[in-house]
C-alpha positions as CSV (number, residue, x, y, z in Angstrom):
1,X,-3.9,-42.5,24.6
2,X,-4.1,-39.1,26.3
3,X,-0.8,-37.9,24.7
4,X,-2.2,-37.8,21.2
5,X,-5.0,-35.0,22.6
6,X,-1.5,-33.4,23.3
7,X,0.1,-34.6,19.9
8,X,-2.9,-33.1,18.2
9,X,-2.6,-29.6,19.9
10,X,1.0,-29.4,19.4
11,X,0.4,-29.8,15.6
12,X,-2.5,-27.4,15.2
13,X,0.3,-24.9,17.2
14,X,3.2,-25.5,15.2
15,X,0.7,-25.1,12.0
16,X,-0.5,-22.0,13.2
17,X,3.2,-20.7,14.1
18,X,3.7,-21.8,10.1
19,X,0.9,-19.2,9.0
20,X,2.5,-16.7,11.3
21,X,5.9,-17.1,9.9
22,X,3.9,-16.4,6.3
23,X,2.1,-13.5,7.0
24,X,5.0,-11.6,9.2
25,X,7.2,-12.3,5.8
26,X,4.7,-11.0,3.8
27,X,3.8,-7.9,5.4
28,X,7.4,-7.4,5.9
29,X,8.0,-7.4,2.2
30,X,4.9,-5.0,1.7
31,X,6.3,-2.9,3.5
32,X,9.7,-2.8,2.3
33,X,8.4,-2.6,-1.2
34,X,6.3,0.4,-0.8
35,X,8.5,3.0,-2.1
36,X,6.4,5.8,-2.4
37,X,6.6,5.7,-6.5
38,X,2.9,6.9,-6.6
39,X,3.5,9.8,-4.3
40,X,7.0,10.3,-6.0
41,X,5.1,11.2,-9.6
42,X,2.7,13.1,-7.8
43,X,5.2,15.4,-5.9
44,X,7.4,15.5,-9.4
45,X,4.3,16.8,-11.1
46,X,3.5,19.1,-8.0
47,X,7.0,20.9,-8.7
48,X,6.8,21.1,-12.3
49,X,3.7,22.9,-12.2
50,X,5.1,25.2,-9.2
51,X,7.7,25.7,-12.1
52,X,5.5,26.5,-14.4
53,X,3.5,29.0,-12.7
54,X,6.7,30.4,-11.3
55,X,7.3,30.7,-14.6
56,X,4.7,32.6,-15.5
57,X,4.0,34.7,-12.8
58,X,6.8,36.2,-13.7
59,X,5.7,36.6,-17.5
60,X,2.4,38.2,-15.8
61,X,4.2,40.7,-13.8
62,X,6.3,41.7,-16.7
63,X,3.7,42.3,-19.2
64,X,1.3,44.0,-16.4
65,X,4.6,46.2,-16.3
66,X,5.2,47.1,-19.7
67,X,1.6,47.6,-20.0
68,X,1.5,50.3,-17.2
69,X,5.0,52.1,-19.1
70,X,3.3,52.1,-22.3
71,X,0.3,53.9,-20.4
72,X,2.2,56.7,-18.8
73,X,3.3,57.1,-22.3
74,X,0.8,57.0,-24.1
75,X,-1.1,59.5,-21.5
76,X,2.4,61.9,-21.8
77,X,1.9,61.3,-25.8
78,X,-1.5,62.3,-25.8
79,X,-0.7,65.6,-23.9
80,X,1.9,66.4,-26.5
81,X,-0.5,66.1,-29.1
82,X,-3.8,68.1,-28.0
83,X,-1.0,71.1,-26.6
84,X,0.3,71.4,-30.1
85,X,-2.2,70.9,-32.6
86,X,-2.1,71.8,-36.0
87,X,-0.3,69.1,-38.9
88,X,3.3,69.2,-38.3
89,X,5.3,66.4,-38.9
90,X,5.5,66.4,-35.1
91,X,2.5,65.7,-34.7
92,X,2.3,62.9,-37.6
93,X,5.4,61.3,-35.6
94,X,3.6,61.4,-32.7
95,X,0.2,60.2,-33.8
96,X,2.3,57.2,-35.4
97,X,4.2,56.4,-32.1
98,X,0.3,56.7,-30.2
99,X,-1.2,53.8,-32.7
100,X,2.1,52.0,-32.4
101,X,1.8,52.0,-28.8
102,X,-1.7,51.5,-28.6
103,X,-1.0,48.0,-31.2
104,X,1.7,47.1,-28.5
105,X,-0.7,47.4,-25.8
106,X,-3.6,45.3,-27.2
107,X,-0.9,42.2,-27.8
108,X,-0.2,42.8,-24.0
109,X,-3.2,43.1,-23.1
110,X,-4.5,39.5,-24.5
111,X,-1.1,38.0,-23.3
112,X,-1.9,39.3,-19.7
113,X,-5.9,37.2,-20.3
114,X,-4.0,34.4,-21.5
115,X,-1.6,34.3,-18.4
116,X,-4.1,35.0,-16.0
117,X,-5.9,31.9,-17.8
118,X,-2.5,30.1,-17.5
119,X,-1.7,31.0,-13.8
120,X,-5.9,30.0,-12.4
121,X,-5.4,26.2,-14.5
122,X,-1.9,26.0,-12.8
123,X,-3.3,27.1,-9.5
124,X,-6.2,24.6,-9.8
125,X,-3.8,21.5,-10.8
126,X,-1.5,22.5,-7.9
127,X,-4.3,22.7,-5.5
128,X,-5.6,19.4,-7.2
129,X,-2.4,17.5,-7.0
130,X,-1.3,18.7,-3.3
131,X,-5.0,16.9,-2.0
132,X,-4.6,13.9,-4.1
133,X,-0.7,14.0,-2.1
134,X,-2.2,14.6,0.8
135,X,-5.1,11.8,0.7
136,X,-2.3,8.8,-0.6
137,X,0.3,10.4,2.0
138,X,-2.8,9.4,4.4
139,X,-3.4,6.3,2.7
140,X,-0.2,5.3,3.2
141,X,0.7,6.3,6.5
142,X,-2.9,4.6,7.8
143,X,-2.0,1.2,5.9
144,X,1.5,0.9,7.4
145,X,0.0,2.0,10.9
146,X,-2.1,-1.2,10.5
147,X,0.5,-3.3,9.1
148,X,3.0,-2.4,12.0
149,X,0.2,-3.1,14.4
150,X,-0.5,-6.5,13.1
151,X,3.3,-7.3,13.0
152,X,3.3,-6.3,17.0
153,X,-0.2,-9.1,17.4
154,X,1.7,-11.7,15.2
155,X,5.1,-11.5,17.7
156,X,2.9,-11.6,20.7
157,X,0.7,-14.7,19.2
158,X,4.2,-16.0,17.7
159,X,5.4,-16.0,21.2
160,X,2.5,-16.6,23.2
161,X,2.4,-20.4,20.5
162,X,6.1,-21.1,21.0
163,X,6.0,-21.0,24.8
164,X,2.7,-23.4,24.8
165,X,4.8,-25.9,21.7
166,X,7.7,-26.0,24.4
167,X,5.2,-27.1,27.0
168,X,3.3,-30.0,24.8
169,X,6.8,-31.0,23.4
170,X,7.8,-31.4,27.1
171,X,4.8,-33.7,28.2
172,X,4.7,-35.8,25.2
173,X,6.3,-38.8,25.5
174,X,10.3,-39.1,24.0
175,X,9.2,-42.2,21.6
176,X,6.2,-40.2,20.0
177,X,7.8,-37.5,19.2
178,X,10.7,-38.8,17.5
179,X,7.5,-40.3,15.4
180,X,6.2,-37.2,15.5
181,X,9.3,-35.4,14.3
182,X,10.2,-38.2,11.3
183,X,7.0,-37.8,9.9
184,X,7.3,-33.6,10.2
185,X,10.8,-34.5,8.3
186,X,8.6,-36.4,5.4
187,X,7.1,-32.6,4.6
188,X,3.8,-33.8,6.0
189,X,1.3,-33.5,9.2
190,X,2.5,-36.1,11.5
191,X,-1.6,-36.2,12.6
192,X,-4.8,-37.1,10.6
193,X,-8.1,-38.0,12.3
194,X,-10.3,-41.0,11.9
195,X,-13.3,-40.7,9.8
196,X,-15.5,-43.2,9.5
197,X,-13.1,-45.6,9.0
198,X,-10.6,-43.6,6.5
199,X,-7.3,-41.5,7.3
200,X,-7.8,-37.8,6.9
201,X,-5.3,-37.1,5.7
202,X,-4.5,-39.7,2.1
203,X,-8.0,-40.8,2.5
204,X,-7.3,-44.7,2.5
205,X,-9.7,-46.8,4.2
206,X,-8.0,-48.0,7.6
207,X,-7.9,-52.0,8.5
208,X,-10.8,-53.3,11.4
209,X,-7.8,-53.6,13.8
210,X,-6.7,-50.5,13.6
211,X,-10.0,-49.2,13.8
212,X,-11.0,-50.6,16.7
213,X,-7.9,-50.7,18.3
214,X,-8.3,-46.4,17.9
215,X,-12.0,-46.3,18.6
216,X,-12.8,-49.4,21.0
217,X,-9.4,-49.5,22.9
218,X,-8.2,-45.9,22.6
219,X,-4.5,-47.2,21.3
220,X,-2.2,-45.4,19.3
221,X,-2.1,-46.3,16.0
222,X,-0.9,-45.5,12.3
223,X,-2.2,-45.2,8.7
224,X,-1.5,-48.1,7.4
225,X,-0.7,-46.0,3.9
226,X,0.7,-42.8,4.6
227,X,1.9,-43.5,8.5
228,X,-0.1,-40.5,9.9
229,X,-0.8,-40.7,13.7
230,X,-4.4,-41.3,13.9
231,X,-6.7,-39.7,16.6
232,X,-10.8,-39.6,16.9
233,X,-12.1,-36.6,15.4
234,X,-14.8,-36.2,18.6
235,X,-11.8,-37.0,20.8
236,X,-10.4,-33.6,19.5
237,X,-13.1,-31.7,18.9
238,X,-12.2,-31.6,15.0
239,X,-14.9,-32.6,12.7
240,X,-12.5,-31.9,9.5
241,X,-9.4,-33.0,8.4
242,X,-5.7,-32.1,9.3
């Protein structure tokens, strides 16, 4: 029967508008579930560590600062004490404020190394951080770019498949599908081809009437186990199962 050529194409269709269905759903849900948590921890640790080297920047500039006062008074100190000479207790008061100020500068000055240490790491790992951002932002924006661009291909396919079921649903005859459909309402491919002289599709070996009623006089026929519609593999151009 020249209908089940039809038959046959309409299933492969509506199988192939099934796999459709699947991947639109799961791309959809891919893409509703990427919530950017990656890219959310990195741009939470990227502000922390601007924090931090706000932070101490402004520990930097401070010390630097009170580095530079204690210079100007150490150099006016210094003055003071060559101008007067001699052993007064002037001078002993101001010898003693000199190594004070010379003690207080030295802690400065190795907490000015160690913030200048602090402030290049913190400068790396924000530098670090903002290209690993920028590389998943990429990432990111490239795979949803390919995503949306297969869900455009899947509506035109989708489309392009549901015009050509209307058509073969059109031209089949009203008595096969209502076979057609009640066996689609069992959960199961209404079609199977003929191999050798076994059903595709549970396997049984077929009867020699219904075999050569198929191959010899070309007439429709079922499964005798699982009620499949039969059809010749060569007639189809299928050389595996349904």
């Amino acid at each position: 029967m020249e209908c089940l050529k039809d038959m046959w194409e309409l299933q492969n269709t509506e199988i192939e508008m099934v796999k459709l269905r699947r991947e639109w759903a799961q791309l959809k849900e891919l893409l509703a579930r990427d919530k950017d948590d990656e890219l959310a921890a990195i741009q939470k640790s990227l502000n922390e560590a601007r924090e931090q080297w706000r932070t101490a920047k402004k520990n930097h500039d401070e010390t630097v600062a009170e580095i530079e006062q204690i210079s100007r008074k150490l150099e006016q100190l210094n003055c003071q004490l060559y101008e007067e000479g001699g052993q007064s207790k002037e001078l002993i008061s101001i010898q003693q404020n000199i190594e004070q100020l010379e003690k207080r500068k030295a802690v400065l000055e190795d907490r000015q190394l160690s913030t200048i240490e602090e402030l290049d790491q913190l400068e790396q790992r924000i530098a670090d951080e903002t290209r690993r951002f920028q590389r998943l932002e990429e990432q990111k924006r490239s795979r949803n770019n390919r995503m949306n661009l297969r869900l455009e291909e899947i509506r035109a396919a989708y489309g392009d498949l549901k015009q050509r079921r209307e058509e073969l649903r059109a031209i089949i005859p009203n008595y096969m599908m209502a076979i057609y459909n009640d066996l689609v309402a069992q959960k199961k491919r209404p079609m199977a081809t003929l191999k050798g002289d076994c059903c595709s599709g549970c396997g049984m070996t077929q009867t020699v009437l219904n075999v050569n009623a198929l191959k010899k006089g070309g007439q429709y026929t079922r499964c005798s186990s699982c009620g499949r519609i039969l059809v010749l593999a060569e007639a189809v151009n299928k050389g595996q199962g349904d």
